[in-house]
N, C-alpha and C positions, 0 to 999 in steps of 0.2 A: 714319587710313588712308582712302583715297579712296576710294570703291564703285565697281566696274567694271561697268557694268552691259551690255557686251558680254559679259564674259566669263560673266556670270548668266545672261544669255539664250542665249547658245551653249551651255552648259551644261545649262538647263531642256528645250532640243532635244534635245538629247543622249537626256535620261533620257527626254523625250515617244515621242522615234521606239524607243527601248530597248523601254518598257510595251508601246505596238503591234506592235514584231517581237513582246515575249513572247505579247502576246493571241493574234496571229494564229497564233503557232505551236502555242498550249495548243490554240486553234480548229481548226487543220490536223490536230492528234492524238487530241482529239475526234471529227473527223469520219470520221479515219482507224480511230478506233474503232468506232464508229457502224456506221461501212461496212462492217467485218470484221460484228458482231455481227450485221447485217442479211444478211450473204453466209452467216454461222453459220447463222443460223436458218431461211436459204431453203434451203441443203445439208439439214438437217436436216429440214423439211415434202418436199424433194423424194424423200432417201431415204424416207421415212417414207409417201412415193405409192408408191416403187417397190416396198419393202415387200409393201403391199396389194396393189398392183395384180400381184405376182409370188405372192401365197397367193390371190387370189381368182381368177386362171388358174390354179394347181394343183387349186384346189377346184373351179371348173368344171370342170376337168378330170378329176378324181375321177368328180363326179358321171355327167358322161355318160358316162364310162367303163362306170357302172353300168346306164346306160340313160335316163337321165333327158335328157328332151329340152333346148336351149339355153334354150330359153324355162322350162322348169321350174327347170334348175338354175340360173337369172339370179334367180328368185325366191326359191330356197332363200338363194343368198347375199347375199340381201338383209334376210335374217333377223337374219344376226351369222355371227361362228365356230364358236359355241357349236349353234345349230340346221343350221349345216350339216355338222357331226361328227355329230351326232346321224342325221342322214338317207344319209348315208356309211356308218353302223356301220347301221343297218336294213335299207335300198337290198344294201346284202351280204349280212346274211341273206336276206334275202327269192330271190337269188342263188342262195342256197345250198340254199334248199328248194324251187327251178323256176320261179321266180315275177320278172315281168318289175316292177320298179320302177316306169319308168312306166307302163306298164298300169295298174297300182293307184292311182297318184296320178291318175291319169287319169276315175276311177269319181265316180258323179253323188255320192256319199256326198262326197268330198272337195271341199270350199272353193275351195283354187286357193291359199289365203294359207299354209299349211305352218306353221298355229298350234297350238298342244297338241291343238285337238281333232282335228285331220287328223293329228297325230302317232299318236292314242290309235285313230284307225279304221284307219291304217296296219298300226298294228302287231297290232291283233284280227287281222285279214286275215294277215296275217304267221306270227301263231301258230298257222294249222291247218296248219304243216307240209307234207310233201308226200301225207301221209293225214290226214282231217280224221276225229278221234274227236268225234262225236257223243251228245246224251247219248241212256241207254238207255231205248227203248219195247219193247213186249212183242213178243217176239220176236226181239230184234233186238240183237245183242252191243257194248255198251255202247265196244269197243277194236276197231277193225278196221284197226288200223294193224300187225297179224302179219305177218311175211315168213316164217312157218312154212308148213307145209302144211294148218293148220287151217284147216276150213270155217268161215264164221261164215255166222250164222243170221240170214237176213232175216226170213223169216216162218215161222208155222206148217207144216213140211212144206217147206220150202225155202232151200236155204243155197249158199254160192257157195264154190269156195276162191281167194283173193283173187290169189294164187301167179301159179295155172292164167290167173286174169283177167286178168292184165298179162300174162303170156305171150303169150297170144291177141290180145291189143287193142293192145300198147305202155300209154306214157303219154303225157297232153297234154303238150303242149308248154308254154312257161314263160309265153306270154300266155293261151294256153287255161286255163294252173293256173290264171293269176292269177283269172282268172275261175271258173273251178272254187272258189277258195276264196273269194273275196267273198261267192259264191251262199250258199258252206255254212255262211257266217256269217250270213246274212241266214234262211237258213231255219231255224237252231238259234234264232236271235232269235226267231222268228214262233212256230215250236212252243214255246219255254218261256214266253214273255207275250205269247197271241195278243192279248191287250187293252191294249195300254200303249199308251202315247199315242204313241208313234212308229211305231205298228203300220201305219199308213196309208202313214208314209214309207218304212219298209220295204219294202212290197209296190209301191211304186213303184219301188223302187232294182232291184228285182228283177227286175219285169217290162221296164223298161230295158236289164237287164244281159241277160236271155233274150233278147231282141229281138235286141241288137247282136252277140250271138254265134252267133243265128240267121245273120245275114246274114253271119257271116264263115264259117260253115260250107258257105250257099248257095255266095260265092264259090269256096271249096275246091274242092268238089264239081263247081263248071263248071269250073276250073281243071285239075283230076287227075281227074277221076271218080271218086273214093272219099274215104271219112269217116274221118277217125282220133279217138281217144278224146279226148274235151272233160272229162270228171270222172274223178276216179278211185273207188274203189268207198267209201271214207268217204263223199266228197261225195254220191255220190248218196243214200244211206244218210242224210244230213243233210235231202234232199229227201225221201227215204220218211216221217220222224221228224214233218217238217212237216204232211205231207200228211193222214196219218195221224190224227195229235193231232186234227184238223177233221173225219175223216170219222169218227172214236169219236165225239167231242164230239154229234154229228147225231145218233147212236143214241142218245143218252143215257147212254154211257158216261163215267166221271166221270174222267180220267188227272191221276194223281199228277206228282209237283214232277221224277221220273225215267223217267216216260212209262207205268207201268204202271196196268192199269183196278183203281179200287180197289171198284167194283161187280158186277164179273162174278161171274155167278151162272152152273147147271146148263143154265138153261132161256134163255139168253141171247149162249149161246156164238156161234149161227146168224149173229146181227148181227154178231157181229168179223167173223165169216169174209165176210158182205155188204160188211161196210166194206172189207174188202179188194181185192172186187172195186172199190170204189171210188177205194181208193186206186193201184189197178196203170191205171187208167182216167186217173185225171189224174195221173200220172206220164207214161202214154201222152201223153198232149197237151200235158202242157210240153215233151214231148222233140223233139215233132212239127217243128218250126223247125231242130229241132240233128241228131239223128239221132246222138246219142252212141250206140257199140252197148254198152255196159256198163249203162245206163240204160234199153235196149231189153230185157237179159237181165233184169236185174230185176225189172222191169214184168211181163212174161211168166214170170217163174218165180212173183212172188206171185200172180198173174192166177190159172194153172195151178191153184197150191195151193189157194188159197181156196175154186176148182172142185171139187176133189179132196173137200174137207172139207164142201161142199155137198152135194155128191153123198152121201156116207156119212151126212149127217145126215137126208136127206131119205127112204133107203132105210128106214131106220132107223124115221122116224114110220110110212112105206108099210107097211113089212112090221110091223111091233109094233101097229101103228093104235093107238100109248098116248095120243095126245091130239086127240079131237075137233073143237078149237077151231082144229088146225094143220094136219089131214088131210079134205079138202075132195071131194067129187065131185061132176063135171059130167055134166049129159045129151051130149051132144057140144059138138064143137070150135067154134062159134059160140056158144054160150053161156060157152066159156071164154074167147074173144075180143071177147066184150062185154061179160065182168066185168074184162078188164083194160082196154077203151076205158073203163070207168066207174070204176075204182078201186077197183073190190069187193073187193080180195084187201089183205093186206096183207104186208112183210115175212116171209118165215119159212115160211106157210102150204106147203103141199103139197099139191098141186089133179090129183084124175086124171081125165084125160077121154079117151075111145074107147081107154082102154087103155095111154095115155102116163102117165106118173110125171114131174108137172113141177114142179119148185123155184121157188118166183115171188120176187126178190129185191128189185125196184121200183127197183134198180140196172139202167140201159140199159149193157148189154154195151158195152164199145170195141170188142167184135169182132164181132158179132154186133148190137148194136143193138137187142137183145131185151132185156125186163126177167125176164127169167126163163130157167132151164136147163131142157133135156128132155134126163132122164135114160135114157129107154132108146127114142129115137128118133132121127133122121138129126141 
């Protein structure tokens, strides 16, 4: 049989252009593959932006809901989801106990990056409630967070009822709290470890946070002409605790891990009652800037007391004359006036001259500007 070799070659075409339609068509459904897969996965990265970008506007939205500025909640949620639930569930309480969210994130203590340690000073600040319980120094009730009608005891001979003091004053408001409660953490700080190595930062955070609330009460004050309450009576009470602790410590009083002198003796009582004056003294002049009047009552009612208790102690050495070393007289009132230009007196003594019964405490009065009382003169 003769080979056709037209018909071989028409034939071998045949199957050449067959291969290439199949190529080109496995290629066309490949690509057509390709192209869905690629269109898959772009659907899927775009829902997956809208997604986000629809939870991290709700979350903004959260947040400033709460108070937090755009610029703060841009950083929270740049944490994760996880850090910005967390600042959502806080930012609420904080809410709930009067306290402005960002106020608080806003204080020189906090970072700005919203990392556990801003989380952990957050939330101290957070947890003095809308009364901040303090711990207890002498005299001074350990809980003054009652909404009874019990007085609690600031000092020796002076108590407040806490009740009656909101009545009278209101409360701060939720940026004033915030402030109110940062202070009363910084100062519970300072009185239980006035020596710790953050002690310096403390005392900066503080005098910062006084300042700035200074000038927001200046503005008040031009704006309405009257003060409303900046602390409420714990807070202040955190500032007494502070103060306090520093002016014992000067005497030589030695305060326990709960505020109480673990060396008071008989013949030593005179100093607390001194320290007191000191303590209502720079109470007076932190408050100087703010003009809290609950902070003004206080000042003034330990002030008072301490008076009160000076005076009875000093009648006491007068009239008994039991100790020599404490009951002093003078020829006249220049020689008592230049035993005190020179320092000749000390703490405690009881100096009589031309007939006055004078307490010399080496404490200069806030009010008077004297270092000594005259008990039965002008």
């Amino acid at each position: 049989m003769a080979f056709n070799l037209g018909a071989f070659v028409g034939g071998a075409s045949r199957q050449i252009v067959s291969d290439i339609e199949r190529e080109e068509e496995y290629a066309l459904k490949m690509k057509q593959i390709s192209e869905t897969e690629a269109m898959r996965q772009r659907s899927a990265r775009a829902s997956e932006r809208r997604k986000k970008k629809i939870i991290t506007e709700e979350t903004m939205g959260m947040l400033t809901a709460l108070g937090f500025s755009p610029e703060n909640a841009a950083a929270i949620v740049k944490q994760g989801n996880t850090a910005a639930s967390w600042w959502i569930e806080n930012g609420t309480e904080s809410l709930k106990k009067g306290k402005d969210p960002n106020t608080l994130v806003s204080f020189p203590s906090m970072s700005g990056s919203f990392n556990s340690e801003d989380q952990s000073t957050f939330s101290e600040t957070v947890a003095e409630g809308a009364v901040a319980k303090p711990a207890e120094v002498p005299g001074i009730s350990a809980d003054v967070s009652t909404t009874d009608d019990t007085d609690i005891t600031i000092s020796d001979g002076f108590s407040i009822n806490p009740t009656a003091m909101q009545d009278l004053y209101g409360v701060p408001d939720k940026i004033e709290s915030s402030f109110s409660a940062r202070l009363s953490v910084l100062s519970q700080k300072l009185a239980r470890n006035p020596n710790d190595s953050k002690a310096d930062q403390w005392k900066s955070e503080q005098a910062k946070l006084l300042k700035d609330l200074g000038a927001m009460k200046d503005a008040e004050r031009e704006a309405t002409g009257r003060v409303t309450p900046s602390f409420d009576l714990g807070a202040v009470t955190s500032h007494v605790n502070e103060i306090r602790r520093g002016a014992l410590n000067r005497y030589g009083f030695e305060v326990g891990i709960n505020g109480e002198i673990t060396n008071m003796t008989e013949g030593s009582r005179q100093l607390a009652d001194i320290a007191e004056l000191n303590v209502a003294g720079q109470l007076a002049k932190r408050n100087e800037p703010i003009g809290d009047p609950i902070m003004d009552t206080v000042a003034e009612g330990i002030y008072n007391a301490a008076r009160e208790n000076l005076t009875e102690y000093a009648y006491n050495i007068y009239q008994n004359k039991k100790d020599s070393k404490l009951l002093i007289t003078v020829g006249s009132d220049k020689e008592f006036e230049d035993g005190i230009s020179s320092n000749s007196y000390r703490a405690g003594q009881v100096i009589v001259s031309d007939g006055l019964v004078i307490m010399y405490t080496g404490v200069k009065d806030y009010k008077t500007g004297k270092k000594f009382i005259v008990l039965n003169g002008d």
